[in-house]
C-alpha positions as CSV (number, residue, x, y, z in Angstrom):
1,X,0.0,0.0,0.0
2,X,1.3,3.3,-0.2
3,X,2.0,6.4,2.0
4,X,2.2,3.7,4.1
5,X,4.5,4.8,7.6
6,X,6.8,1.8,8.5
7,X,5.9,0.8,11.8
8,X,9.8,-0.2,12.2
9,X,11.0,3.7,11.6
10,X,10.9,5.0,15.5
11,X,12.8,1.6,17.4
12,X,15.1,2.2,14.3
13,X,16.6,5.0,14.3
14,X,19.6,5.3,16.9
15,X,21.7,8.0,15.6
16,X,21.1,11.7,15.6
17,X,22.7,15.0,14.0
18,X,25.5,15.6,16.2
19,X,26.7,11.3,15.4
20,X,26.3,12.4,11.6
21,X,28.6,16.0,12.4
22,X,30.9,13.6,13.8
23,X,31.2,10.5,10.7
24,X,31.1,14.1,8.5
25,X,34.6,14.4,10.6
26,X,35.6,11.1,10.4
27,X,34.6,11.2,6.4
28,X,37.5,14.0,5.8
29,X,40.3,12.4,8.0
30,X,39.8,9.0,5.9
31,X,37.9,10.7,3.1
32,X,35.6,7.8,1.9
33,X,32.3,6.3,2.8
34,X,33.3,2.9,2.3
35,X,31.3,-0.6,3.0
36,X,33.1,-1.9,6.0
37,X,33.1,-5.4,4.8
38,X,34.2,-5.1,1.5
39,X,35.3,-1.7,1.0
40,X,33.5,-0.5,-1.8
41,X,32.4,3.0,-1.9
42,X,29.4,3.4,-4.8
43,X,26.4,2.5,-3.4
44,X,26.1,2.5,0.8
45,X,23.3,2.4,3.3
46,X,23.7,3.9,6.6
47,X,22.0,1.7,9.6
48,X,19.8,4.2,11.5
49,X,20.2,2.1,14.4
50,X,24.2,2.0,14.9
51,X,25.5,4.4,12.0
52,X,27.3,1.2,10.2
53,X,28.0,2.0,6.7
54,X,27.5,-1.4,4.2
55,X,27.0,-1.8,0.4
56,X,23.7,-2.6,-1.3
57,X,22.0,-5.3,-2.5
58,X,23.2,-4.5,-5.8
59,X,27.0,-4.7,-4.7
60,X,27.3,-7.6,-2.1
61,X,24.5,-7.1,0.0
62,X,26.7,-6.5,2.8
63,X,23.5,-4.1,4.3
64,X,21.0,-6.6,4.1
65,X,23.4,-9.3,6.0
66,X,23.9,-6.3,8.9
67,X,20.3,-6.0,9.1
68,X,19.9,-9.6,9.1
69,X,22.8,-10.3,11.8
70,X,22.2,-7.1,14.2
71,X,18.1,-7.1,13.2
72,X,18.9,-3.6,13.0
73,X,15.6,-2.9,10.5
74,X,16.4,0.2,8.5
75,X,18.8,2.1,6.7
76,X,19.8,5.2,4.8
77,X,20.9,5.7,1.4
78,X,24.2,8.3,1.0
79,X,23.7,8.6,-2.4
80,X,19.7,9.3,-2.6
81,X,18.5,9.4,1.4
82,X,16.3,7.0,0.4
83,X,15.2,5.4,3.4
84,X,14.7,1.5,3.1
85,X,13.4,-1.3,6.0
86,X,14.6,-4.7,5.5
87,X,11.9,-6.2,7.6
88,X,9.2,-4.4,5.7
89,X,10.6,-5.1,2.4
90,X,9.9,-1.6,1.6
91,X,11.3,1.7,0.7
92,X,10.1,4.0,4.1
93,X,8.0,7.4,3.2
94,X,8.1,9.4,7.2
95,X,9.6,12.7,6.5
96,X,9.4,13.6,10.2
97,X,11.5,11.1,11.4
98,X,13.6,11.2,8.7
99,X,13.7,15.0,7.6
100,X,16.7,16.1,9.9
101,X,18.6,13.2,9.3
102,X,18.8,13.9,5.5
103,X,19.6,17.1,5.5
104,X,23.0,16.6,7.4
105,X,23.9,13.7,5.2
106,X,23.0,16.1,2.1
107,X,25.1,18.9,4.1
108,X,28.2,17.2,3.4
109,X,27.8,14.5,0.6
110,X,27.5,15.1,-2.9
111,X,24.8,12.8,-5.4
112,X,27.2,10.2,-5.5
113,X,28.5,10.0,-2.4
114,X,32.0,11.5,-2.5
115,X,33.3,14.4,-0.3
116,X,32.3,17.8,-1.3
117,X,35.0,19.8,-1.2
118,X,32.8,23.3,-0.7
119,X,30.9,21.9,2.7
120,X,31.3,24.4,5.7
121,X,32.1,22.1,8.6
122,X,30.9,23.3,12.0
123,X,32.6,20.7,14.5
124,X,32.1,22.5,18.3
125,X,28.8,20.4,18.0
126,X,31.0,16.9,17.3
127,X,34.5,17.7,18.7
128,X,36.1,20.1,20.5
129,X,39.1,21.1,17.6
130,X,38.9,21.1,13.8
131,X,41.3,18.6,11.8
132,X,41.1,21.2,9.3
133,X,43.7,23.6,11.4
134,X,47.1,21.8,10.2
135,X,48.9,25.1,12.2
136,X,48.4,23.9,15.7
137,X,50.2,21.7,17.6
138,X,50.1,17.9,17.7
139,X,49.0,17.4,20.4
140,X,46.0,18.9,20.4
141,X,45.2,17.9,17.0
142,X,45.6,14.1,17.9
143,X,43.5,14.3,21.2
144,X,41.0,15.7,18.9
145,X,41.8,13.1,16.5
146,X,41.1,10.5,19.4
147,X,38.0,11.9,20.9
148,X,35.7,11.9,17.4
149,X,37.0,7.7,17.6
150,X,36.4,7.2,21.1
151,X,32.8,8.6,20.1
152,X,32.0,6.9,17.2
153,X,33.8,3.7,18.8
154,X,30.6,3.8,21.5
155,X,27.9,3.5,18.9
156,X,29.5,0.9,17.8
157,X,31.9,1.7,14.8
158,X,35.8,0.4,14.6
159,X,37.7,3.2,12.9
160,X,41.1,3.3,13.6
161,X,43.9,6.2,12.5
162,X,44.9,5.6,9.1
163,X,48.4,4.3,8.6
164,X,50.5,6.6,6.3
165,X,53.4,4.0,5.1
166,X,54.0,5.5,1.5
167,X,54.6,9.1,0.8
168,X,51.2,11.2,-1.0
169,X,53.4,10.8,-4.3
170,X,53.5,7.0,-4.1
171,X,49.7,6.8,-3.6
172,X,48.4,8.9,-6.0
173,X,50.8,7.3,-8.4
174,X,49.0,3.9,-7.7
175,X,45.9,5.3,-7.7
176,X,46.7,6.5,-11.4
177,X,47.9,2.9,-12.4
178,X,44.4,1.8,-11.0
179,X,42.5,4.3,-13.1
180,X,44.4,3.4,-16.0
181,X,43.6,-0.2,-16.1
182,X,40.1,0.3,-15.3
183,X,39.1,2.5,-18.4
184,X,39.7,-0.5,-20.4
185,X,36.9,-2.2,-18.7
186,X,34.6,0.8,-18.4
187,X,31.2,0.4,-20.0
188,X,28.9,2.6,-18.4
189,X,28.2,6.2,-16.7
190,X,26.0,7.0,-14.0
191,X,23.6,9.4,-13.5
192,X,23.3,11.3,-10.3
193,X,20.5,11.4,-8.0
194,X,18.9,15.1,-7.8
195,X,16.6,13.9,-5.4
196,X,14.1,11.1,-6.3
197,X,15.2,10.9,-9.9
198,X,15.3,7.8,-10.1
199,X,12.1,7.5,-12.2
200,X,13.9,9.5,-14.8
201,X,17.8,8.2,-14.7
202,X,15.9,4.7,-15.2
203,X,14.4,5.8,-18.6
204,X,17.8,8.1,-20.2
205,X,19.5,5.2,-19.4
206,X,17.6,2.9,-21.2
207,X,17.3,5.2,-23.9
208,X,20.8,5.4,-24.2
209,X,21.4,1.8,-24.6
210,X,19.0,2.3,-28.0
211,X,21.7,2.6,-30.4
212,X,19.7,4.2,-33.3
213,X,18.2,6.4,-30.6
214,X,21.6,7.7,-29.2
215,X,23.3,7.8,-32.3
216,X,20.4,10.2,-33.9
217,X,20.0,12.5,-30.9
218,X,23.6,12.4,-30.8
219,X,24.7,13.6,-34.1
220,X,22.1,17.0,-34.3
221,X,23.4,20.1,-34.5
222,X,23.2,22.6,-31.3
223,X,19.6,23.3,-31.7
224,X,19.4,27.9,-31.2
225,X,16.1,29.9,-31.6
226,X,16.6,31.1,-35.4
227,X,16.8,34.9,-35.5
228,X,16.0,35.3,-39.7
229,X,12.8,37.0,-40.7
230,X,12.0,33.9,-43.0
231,X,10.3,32.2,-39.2
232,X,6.7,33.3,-38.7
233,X,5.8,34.3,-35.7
234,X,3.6,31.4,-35.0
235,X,6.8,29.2,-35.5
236,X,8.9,31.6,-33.5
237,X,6.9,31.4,-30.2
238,X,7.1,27.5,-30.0
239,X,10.7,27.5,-30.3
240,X,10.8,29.5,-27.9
241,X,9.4,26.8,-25.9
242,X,11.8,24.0,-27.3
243,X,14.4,22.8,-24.6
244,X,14.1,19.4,-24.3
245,X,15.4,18.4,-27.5
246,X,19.1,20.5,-26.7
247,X,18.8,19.2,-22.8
248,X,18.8,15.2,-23.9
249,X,21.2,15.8,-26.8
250,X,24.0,17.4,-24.1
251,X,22.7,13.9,-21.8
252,X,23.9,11.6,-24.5
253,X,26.8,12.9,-25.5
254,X,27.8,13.7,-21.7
255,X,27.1,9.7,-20.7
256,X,29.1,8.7,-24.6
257,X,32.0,11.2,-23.5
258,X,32.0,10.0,-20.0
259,X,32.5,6.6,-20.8
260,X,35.7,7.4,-23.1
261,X,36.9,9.4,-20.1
262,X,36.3,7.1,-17.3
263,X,33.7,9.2,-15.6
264,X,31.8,7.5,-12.6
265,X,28.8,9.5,-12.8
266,X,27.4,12.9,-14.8
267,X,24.3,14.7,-13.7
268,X,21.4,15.4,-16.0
269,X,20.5,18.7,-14.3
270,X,19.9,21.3,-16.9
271,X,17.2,18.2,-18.7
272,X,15.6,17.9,-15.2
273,X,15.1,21.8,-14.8
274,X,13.7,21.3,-18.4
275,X,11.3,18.8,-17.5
276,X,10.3,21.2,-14.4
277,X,9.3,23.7,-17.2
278,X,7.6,22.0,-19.8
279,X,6.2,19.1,-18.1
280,X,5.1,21.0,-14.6
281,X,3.5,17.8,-12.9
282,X,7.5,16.3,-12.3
283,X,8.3,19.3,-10.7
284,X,9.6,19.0,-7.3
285,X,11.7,16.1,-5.5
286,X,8.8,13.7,-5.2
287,X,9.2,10.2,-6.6
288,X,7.2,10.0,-10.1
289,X,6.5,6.4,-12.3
290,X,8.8,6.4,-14.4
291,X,6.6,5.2,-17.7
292,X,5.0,8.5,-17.2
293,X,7.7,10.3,-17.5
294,X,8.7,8.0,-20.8
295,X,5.0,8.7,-22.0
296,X,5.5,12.8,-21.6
297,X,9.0,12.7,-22.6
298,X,8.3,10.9,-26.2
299,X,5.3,12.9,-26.5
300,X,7.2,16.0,-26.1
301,X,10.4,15.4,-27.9
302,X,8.0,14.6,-30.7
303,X,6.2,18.0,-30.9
304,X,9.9,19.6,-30.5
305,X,10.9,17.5,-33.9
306,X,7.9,18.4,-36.1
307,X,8.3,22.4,-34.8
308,X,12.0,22.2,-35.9
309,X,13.3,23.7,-38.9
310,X,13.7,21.1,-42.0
311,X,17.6,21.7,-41.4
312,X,16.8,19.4,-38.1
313,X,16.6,15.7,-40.1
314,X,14.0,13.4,-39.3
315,X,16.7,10.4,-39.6
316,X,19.9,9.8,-39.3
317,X,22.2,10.4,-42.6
318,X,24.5,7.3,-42.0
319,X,23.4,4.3,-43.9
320,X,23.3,1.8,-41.1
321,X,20.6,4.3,-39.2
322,X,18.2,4.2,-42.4
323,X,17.6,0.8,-42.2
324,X,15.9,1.1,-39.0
325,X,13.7,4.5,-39.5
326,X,12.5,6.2,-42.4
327,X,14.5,8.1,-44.9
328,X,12.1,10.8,-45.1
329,X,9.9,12.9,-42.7
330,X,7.6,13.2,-46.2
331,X,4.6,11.4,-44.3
332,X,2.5,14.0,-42.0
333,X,2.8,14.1,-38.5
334,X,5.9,11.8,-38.3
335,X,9.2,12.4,-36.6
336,X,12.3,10.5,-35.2
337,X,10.1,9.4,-32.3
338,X,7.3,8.0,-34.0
339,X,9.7,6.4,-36.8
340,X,11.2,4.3,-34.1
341,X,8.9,3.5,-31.6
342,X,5.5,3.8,-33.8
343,X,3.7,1.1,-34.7
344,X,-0.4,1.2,-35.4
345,X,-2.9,-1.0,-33.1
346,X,-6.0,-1.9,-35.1
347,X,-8.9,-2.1,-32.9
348,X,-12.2,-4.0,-33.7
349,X,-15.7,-4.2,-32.7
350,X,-18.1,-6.6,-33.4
351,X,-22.0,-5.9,-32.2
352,X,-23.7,-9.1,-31.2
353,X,-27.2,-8.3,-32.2
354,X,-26.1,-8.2,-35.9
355,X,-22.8,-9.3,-36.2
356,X,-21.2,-6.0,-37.8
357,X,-17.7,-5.2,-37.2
358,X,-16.5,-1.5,-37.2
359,X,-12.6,-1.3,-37.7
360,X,-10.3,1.6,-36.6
361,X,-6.3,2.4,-37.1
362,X,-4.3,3.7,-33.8
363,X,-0.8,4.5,-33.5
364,X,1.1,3.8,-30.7
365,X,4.5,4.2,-29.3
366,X,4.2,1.5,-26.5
367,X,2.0,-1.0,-25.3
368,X,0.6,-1.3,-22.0
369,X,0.2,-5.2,-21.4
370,X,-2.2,-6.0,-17.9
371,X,-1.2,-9.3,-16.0
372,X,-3.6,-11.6,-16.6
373,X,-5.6,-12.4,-12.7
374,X,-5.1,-15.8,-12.7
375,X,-1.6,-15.4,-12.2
376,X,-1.8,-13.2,-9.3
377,X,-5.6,-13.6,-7.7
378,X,-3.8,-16.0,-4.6
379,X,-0.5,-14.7,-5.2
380,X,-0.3,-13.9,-1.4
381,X,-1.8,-17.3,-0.7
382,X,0.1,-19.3,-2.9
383,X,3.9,-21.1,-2.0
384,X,4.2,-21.6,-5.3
385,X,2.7,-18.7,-7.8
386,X,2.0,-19.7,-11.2
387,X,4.4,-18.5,-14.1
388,X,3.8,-15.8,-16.5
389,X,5.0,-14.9,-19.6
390,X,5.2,-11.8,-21.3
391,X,3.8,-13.8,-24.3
392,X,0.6,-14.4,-21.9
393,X,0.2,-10.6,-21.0
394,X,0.1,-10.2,-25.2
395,X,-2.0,-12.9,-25.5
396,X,-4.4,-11.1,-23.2
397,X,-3.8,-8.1,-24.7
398,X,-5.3,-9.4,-27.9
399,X,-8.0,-11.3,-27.0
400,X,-11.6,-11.1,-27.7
401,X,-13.2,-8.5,-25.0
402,X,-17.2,-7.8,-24.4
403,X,-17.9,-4.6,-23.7
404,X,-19.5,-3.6,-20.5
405,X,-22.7,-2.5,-20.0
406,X,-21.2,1.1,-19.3
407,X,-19.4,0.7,-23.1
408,X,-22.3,-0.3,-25.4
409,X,-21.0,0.0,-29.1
410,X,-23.9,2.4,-31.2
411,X,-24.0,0.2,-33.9
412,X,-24.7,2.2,-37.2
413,X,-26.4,-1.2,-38.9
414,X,-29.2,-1.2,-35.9
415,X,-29.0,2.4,-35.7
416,X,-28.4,2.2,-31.3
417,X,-26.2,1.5,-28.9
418,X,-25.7,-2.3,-28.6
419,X,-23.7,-5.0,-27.0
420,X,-20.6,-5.8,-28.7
421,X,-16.9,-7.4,-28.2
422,X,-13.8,-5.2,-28.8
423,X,-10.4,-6.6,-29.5
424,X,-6.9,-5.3,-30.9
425,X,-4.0,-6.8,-33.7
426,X,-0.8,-5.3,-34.0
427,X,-1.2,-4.1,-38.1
428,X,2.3,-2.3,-37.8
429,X,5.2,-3.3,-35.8
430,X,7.7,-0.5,-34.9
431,X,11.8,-0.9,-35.0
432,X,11.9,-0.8,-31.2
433,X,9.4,-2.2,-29.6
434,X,8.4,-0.2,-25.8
435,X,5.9,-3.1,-23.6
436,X,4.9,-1.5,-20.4
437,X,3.7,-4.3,-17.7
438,X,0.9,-2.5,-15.9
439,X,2.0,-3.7,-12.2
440,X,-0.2,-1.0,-10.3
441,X,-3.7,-1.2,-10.0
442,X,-6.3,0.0,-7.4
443,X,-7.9,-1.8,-4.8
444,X,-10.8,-0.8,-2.9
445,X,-9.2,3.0,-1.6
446,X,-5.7,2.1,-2.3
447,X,-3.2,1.1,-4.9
448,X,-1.2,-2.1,-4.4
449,X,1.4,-3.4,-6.7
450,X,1.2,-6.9,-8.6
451,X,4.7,-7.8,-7.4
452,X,5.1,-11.3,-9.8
453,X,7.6,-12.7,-11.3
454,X,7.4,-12.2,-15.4
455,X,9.4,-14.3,-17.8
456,X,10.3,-12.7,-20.4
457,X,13.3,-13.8,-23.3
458,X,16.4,-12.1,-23.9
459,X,16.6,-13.1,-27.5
460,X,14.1,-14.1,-30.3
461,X,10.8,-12.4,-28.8
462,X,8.4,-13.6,-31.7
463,X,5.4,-11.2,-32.6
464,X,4.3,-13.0,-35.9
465,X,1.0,-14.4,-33.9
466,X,-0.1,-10.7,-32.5
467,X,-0.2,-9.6,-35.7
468,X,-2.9,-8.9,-38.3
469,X,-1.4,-9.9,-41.9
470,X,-4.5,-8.6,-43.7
471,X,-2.9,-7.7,-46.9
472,X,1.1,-7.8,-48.9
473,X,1.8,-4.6,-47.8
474,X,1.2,-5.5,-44.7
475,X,2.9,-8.7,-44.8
476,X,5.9,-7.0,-46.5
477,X,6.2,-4.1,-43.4
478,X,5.8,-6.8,-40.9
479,X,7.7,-9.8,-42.3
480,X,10.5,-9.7,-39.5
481,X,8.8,-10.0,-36.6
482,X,11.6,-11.1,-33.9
483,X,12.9,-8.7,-31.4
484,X,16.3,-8.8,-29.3
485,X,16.5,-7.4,-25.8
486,X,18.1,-4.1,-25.4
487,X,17.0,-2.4,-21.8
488,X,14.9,-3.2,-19.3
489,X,13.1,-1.0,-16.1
490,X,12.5,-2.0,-12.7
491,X,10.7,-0.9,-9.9
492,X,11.6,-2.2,-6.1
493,X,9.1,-1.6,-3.8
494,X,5.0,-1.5,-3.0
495,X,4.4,1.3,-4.4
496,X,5.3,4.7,-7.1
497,X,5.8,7.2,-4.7
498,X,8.2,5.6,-2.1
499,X,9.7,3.1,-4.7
500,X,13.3,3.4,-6.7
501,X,13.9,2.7,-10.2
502,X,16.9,1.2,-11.6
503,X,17.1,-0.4,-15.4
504,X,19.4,-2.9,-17.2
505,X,21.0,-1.9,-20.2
506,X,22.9,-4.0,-23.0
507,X,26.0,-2.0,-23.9
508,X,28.5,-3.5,-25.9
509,X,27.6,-7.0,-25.8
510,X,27.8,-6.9,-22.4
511,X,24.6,-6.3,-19.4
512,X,25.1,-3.6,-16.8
513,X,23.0,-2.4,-14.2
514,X,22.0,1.1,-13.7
515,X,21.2,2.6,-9.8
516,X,21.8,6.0,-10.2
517,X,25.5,6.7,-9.8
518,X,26.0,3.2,-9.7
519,X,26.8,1.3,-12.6
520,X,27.9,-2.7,-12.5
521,X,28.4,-5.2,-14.6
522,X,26.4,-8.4,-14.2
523,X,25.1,-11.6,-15.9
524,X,23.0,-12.4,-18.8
525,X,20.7,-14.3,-15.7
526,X,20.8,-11.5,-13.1
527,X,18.7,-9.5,-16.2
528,X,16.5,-12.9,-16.6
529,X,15.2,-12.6,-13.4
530,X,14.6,-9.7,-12.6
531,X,10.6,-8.4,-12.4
532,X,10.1,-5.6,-15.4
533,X,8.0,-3.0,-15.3
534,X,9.1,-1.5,-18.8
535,X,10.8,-3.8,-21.6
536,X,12.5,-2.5,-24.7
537,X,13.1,-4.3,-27.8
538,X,15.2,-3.6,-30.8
539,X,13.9,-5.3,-33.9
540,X,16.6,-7.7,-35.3
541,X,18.8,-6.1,-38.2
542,X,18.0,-9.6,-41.0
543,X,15.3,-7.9,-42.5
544,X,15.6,-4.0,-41.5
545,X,15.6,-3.0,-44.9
546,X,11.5,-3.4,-44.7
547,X,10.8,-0.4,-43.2
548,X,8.1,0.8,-42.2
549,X,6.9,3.8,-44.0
550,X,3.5,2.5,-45.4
């Protein structure tokens, strides 16, 4: 359920402002946040209840084994102050508990958990001498030293003086032999976490590991209002309105130049002050669902594309590109967007009195697929929940539907409103293929989340039996019909506004996982079983030359 407060949050929180001041101290003598088991530093939690500093489950799970161990229930995110109980299984939403407690970690962490090198420090509250002071004596400056351990060493944390046994020189030249090897092996940027952006880094991610997409978006030109007298007015006042387009072209080429520079993480701030502007409802630091913000997003980019000057191209000019989207924007009302994620539903109904069938042609950029009930109606009842497939939520998707009472079709044979069935084909596939698992739904006076397991293949989804061949153009626009795997989105947690979003992307051959500022590399199975919430697919390239222009 959401908004729901976790009844774990007041017995689990055991450390206050002035412990934070103090680990804020501690943080700038060693100058990490680093899992104490394992020593990495991307992605901690914080326990509330001791101030222990592990890795996520996305690392080694070194938090959840704490919590396990101590039954110490909740933690803290440093990168997003995400608050998370382990015995809930749920992301926590209590801003009252929580508030003061996130602002001192945001006081002297940055979005992905580094120092920041322009935080005031105000110790009297923590210690009674600043480490910062190099001038004074040493002897003062190590009882201080000694008193911030003995302090931190009574809630329960072993931190011990670090050892200097090499000179400054010799460890930053190993730390520059480290950062050399690892660019070989870096395949992924992160995006920082501006404050439950989640929802968004999830999709640009995904997007990103879209080739065709990237590489068009990638390639325009710096997109500036024109200042010529050949722009009518008209045209001039909506560009003065386009932003998003420039925003998510810098985003690309910041996560593409990143990865040739061995960045850890970029931030997508001037797009999400965009989005603020044009698409008012994600404005704020509130978690969003992050298919609604792919919905608005394509939407918008969309109108941007069709108000651009012709000098903006519709595709890409290298070859490879134009096998994938159309080589013109001749066709009305078309645009990058729609040439690769379009594809046109037709819907049919059938009245039952006489048997006539009225047919009608949609377009659609993705398809939102519910889960059929039989999977989940005892799903909290059940040791052993049935399997679904995503080729049984298309299945459903298609089948024959009669109409509710509150629906009745007019029927222009018997001249009234009559019973009547209602059912959808796929007439048009598109080159990637966007399938949103609707998870949510509402029950009663709340929304709950179908939390199922969903197979789903990596390779060789097949569409051919969703899809109306009613004619040889058809057949011709739709003869390749196989898709290939090329992101995935997930949700974790009960509900969209206390949830997280993190996605899987395909880059290179090779599967890495997404968490904001976090990126890791992980197995072909990891991605199998995970639970979707948004699946892309790439059409495969065998028969790309078909396209879809009809």
């Amino acid at each position: 359920m959401e908004s729901k407060n976790c009844i774990h949050l007041k017995d689990g929180i055991g450390i206050d402002r002035n412990f934070l001041k103090m680990q804020k101290l501690m943080k700038r003598v060693e100058n990490k946040f680093e899992c104490l088991d394992c020593k990495d530093n991307k992605d901690n939690w914080m326990c509330l209840k001791c101030g222990s500093i592990y890795c996520s489950r996305y690392i080694n799970e070194h938090a959840k084994l704490h919590s396990e161990n101590t039954g110490h229930l909740v933690a803290i995110s440093i990168n997003t102050t995400s608050a998370y109980c382990y015995d809930c299984n749920d992301f926590v939403e209590d801003e009252d508990d929580l508030n003061e407690i996130r602002t001192e970690i945001h006081s002297y962490t940055n979005d992905n958990g580094t120092s920041d090198s322009e935080t005031s420090l105000n110790l009297e509250e923590a210690s009674t001498k600043s480490l910062s002071n190099q001038q004074q004596d040493t002897t003062s400056s190590t009882s201080s030293y000694d008193s911030g351990l003995d302090s931190l060493s009574s809630s329960g944390i072993n931190l011990r003086p670090r050892k200097r046994t090499k000179s400054d020189d010799e460890l930053d030249t190993q730390k520059n032999v480290r950062k050399k090897a690892s660019i070989s092996k870096k395949k992924g940027v992160g995006l920082k976490n501006l404050g439950n952006t989640c929802f968004m880094n999830s999709v640009l991610q995904s997007l990103h590991n879209i080739q065709q997409f990237t590489d068009y978006f990638s390639s325009l030109p710096k997109i500036e209002q024109p200042k010529s007298r050949l722009y009518t007015r008209s045209i001039k006042e909506n560009l003065d309105e386009i932003f998003l387009v420039e925003e998510l072209r810098k985003v690309l080429i910041d996560l593409n130049s990143g990865i040739d520079n061995n960045k850890a993480s970029i931030s997508p701030e001037g797009l999400f002050l965009v989005i603020w502007k044009v698409v008012p409802q994600f404005k704020g630091y509130h978690q969003n669902d992050s298919h609604e913000f792919l919905r608005y997003m394509l939407d918008r980019l969309h109108t941007e594309l069709q108000t651009i000057p012709n000098s903006i191209p519709s595709s890409p000019s290298n070859s490879k590109m134009k096998n994938f989207v159309c080589p013109s924007p001749s066709k009305k009302g078309s645009s990058f967007v729609t040439n690769i994620f379009g594809g046109t539903l037709l819907s049919e109904v059938k009245c039952l009195m006489c048997g006539q069938e009225s047919r009608k042609h949609d377009p659609f950029l993705d398809l939102s697929l519910d889960i059929p009930e039989k999977y989940y109606k005892d799903l909290d009842d059940s040791d052993k929940p049935p399997v679904c497939h995503i080729s049984d939520c298309l299945s459903s998707f298609v089948a024959i539907e009669e109409l509710t009472e509150t629906e009745l079709y007019y029927c222009s044979n018997c001249k009234k409103k009559q019973r009547s069935t209602k059912r959808f084909w796929i007439r048009r596939l598109p080159n990637v293929l966007c399938l949103h698992i609707k998870r949510f739904r509402w029950n009663s006076y709340y929304r709950t989340k179908i939390d199922l397991r969903i197979k789903f293949p990596i390779q060789a989804l097949d569409l051919s039996k969703f899809v109306l061949n009613s004619g040889p153009e058809t057949r011709r626009s739709n003869s390749n019909s196989i898709y290939d795997l090329a992101a995935v989105i997930v949700h974790h947690g009960s509900g969209t506004s206390n949830g997280h979003y993190t996605s899987y992307g395909l880059n290179s051959g090779v599967w890495m996982h997404f968490n904001d500022s976090s990126v890791k590399e992980v197995t072909e199975q990891v991605v199998a079983e995970c639970k979707p919430y948004i699946l892309f697919y790439t059409k495969r390239d065998g028969d790309s030359q078909n396209k879809t222009c009809d």
